[in-house]
C-alpha positions as CSV (number, residue, x, y, z in Angstrom):
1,X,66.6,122.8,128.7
2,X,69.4,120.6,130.1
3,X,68.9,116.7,130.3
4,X,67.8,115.4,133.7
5,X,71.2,114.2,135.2
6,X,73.3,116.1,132.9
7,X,76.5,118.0,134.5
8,X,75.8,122.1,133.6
9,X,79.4,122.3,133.0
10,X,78.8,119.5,130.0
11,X,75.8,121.3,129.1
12,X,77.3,124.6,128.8
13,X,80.5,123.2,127.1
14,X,77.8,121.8,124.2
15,X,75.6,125.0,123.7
16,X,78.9,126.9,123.0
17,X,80.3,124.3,120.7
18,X,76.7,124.6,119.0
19,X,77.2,128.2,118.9
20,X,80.3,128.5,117.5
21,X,79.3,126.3,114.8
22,X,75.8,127.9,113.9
23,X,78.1,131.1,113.6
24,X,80.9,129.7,111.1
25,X,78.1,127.7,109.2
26,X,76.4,131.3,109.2
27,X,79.6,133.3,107.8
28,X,80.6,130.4,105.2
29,X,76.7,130.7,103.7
30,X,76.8,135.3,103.6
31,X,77.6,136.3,100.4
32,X,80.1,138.8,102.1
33,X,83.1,138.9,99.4
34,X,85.5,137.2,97.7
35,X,87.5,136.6,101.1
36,X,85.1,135.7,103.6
37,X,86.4,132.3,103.9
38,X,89.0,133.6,105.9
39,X,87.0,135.4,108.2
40,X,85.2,132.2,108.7
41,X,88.4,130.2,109.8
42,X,89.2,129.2,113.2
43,X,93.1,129.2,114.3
44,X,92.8,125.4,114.8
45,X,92.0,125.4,111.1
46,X,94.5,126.8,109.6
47,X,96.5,124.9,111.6
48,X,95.0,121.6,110.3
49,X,96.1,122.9,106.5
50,X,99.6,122.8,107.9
51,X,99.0,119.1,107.6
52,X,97.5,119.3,104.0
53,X,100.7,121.4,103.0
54,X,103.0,118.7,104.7
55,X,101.4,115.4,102.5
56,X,101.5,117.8,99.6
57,X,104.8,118.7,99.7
58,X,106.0,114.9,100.7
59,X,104.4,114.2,97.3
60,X,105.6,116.7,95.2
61,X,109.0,115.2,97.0
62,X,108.2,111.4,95.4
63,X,107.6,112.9,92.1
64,X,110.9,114.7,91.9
65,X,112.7,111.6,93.4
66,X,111.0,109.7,90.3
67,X,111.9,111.9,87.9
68,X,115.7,112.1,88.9
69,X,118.2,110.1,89.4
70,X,117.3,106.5,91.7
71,X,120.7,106.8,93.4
72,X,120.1,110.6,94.7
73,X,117.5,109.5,97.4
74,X,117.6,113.5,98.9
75,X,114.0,114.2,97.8
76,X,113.0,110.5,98.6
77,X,113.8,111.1,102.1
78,X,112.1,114.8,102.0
79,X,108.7,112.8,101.3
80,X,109.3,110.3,104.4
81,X,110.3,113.9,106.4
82,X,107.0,115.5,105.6
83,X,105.1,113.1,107.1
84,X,106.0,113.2,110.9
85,X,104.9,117.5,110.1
86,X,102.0,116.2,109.0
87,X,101.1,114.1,112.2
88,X,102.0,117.0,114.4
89,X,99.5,119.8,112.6
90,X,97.5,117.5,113.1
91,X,97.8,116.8,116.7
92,X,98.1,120.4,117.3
93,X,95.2,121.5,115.4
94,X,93.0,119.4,118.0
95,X,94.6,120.9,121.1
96,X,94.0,124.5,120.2
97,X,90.3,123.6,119.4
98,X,89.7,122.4,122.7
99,X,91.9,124.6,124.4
100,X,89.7,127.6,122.6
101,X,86.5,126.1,123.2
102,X,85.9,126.3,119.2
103,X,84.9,123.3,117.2
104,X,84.3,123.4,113.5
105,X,82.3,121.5,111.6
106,X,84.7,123.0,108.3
107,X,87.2,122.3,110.7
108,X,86.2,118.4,110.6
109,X,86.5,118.1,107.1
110,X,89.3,119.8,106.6
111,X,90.6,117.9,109.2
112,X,89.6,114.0,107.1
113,X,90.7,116.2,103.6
114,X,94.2,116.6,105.0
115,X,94.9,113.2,106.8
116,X,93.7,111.9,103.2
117,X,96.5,113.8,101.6
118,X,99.3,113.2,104.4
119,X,98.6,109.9,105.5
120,X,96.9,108.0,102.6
121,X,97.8,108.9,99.3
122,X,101.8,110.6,100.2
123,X,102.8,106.9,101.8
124,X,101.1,105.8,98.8
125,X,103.0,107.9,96.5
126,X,106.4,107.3,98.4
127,X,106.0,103.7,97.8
128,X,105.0,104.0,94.4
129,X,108.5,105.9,94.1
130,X,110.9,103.2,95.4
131,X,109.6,100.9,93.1
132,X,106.0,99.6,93.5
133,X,105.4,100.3,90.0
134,X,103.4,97.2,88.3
135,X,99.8,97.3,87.2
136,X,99.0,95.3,90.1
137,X,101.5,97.2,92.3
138,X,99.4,100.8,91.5
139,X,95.9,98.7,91.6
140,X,96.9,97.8,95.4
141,X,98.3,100.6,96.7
142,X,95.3,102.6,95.1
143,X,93.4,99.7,97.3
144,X,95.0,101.1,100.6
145,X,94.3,105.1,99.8
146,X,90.4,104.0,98.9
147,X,90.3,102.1,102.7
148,X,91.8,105.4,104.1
149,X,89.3,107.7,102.1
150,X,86.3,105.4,103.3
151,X,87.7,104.7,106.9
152,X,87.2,109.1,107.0
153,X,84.3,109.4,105.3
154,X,82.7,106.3,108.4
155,X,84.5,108.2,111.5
156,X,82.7,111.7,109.9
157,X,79.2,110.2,110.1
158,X,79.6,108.0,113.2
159,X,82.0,110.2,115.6
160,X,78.8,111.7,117.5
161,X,77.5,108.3,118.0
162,X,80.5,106.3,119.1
163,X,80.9,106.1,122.9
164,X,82.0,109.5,124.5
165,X,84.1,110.1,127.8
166,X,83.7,112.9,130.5
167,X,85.6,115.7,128.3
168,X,83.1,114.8,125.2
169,X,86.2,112.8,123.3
170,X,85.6,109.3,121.5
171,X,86.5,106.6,124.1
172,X,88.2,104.6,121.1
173,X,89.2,104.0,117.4
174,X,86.6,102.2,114.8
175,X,89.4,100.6,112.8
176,X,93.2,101.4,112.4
177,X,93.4,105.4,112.6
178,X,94.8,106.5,109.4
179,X,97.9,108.1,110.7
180,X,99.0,105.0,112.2
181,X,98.5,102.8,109.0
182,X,100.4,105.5,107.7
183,X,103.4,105.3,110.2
184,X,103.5,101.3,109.8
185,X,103.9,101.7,106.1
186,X,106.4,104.2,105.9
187,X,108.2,102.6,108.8
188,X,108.7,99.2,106.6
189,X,109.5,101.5,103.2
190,X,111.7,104.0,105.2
191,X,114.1,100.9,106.6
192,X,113.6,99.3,103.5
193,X,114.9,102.6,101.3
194,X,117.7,102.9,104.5
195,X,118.7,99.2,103.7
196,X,119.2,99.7,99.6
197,X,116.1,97.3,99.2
198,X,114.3,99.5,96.3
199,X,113.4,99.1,93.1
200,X,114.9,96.2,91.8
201,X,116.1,95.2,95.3
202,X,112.7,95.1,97.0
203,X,112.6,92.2,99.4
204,X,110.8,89.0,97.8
205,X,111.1,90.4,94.3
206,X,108.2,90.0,92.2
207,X,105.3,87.2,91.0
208,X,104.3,85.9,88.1
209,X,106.8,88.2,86.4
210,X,107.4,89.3,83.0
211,X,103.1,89.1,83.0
212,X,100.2,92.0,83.3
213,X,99.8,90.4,86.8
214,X,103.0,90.5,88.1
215,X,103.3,92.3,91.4
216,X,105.6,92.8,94.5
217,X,103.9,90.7,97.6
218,X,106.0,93.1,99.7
219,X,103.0,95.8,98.6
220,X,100.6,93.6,100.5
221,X,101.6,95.1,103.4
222,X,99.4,98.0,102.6
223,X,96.7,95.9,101.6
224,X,96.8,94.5,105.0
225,X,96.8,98.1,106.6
226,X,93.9,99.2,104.5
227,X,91.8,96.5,105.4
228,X,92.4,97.1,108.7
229,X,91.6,100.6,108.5
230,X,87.6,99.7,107.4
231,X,87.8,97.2,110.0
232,X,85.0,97.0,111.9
233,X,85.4,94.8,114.7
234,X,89.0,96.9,115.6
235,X,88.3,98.8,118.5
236,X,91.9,101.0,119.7
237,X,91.1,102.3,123.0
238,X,92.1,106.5,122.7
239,X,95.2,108.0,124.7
């Protein structure tokens, strides 16, 4: 039975969201054969693993740049160009949900699985590449991929209670969404790598070098991202 005050169309909207998912939950659990996966997939999800193969491939790109030669930058600039593919699956993968009427609760994980991939740990692993290298360096940036893994893991459990408009969306961010941390680090170590300022160039060079602590304070630019990622009193009002 509806809720007293409740629009029908609302009401209707949510029983066949139910629906749909009751019926994937049902197909993933069948022991139906080696491929029923598949069956179970929604276009919208396959879509989102667009944006897992994107952040995979952008850091298969920083582990090639690392293992060649520093002044051939080609596969450096392959793992900043994966990225923006990334951010667009996963844009996309949203519109065709609600354009099909089809949301997925595999669809939601895969969903926070991916952004892990393409916007937390392939920044990560591009800044690692242009030099970000120390103990401390690794220790940090590790720091930033944890906030982005725990900032998913919070928006999975509280999205149904966070405020909701008319069309059933969140009316706002808890904390800096992950693809934007993402974007505001690669944005720094994208000019950065345009500018020559890598490796033994980074801008304000390193601290308490030649020591197990030394680090570059330029990598405290993710530290400052990834704390504002867990952030709980950042509130970023949704488009």
């Amino acid at each position: 039975m509806a809720k007293k005050g409740a629009p029908e169309s609302s009401v209707d909207t949510t029983a066949a969201v139910d629906s749909a998912q009751q019926k994937q939950a049902m197909l993933l659990a069948q022991d139906t054969g080696h491929f029923s996966l598949i069956k179970a997939m929604h276009l919208a999800d396959a879509i989102t693993l667009g944006n897992g193969l994107s952040g995979f491939m952008s850091i298969l790109s920083s582990l090639k740049y690392c293992s060649g030669s520093p002044a051939d930058t080609l596969n450096l600039w392959l793992a900043f160009g994966f990225i923006p593919f990334g951010l667009f699956f996963d844009f996309f993968d949203g519109k065709v949900a609600r354009w099909r009427n089809k949301s997925s609760l595999m669809g939601q994980e895969l969903d926070s699985l991916a952004d892990l991939v393409t916007f937390g740990v392939s920044p990560a692993a591009a800044a690692f590449s242009i030099g970000f290298r120390t103990p401390v360096d690794q220790l940090l940036l590790t720091f930033y991929v944890l906030c982005g893994l725990t900032r998913l893991a919070r928006f999975n459990v509280t999205v149904a209670m966070l405020p909701k408009d008319k069309t059933g969306k969140s009316k706002y961010f808890e904390g800096v969404p992950v693809p934007f941390a993402c974007f505001a680090t690669c944005a720094v170590t994208a000019t950065w790598s345009y500018m020559g300022l890598i490796h033994d160039k980074l801008p304000f060079a390193t601290v308490l070098t030649g020591s197990f602590l030394e680090y570059h304070p330029a990598v405290l630019v993710f530290v400052v991202m990834g704390c504002s990622m867990v952030s709980k009193t950042i509130k970023i009002p949704k488009p």
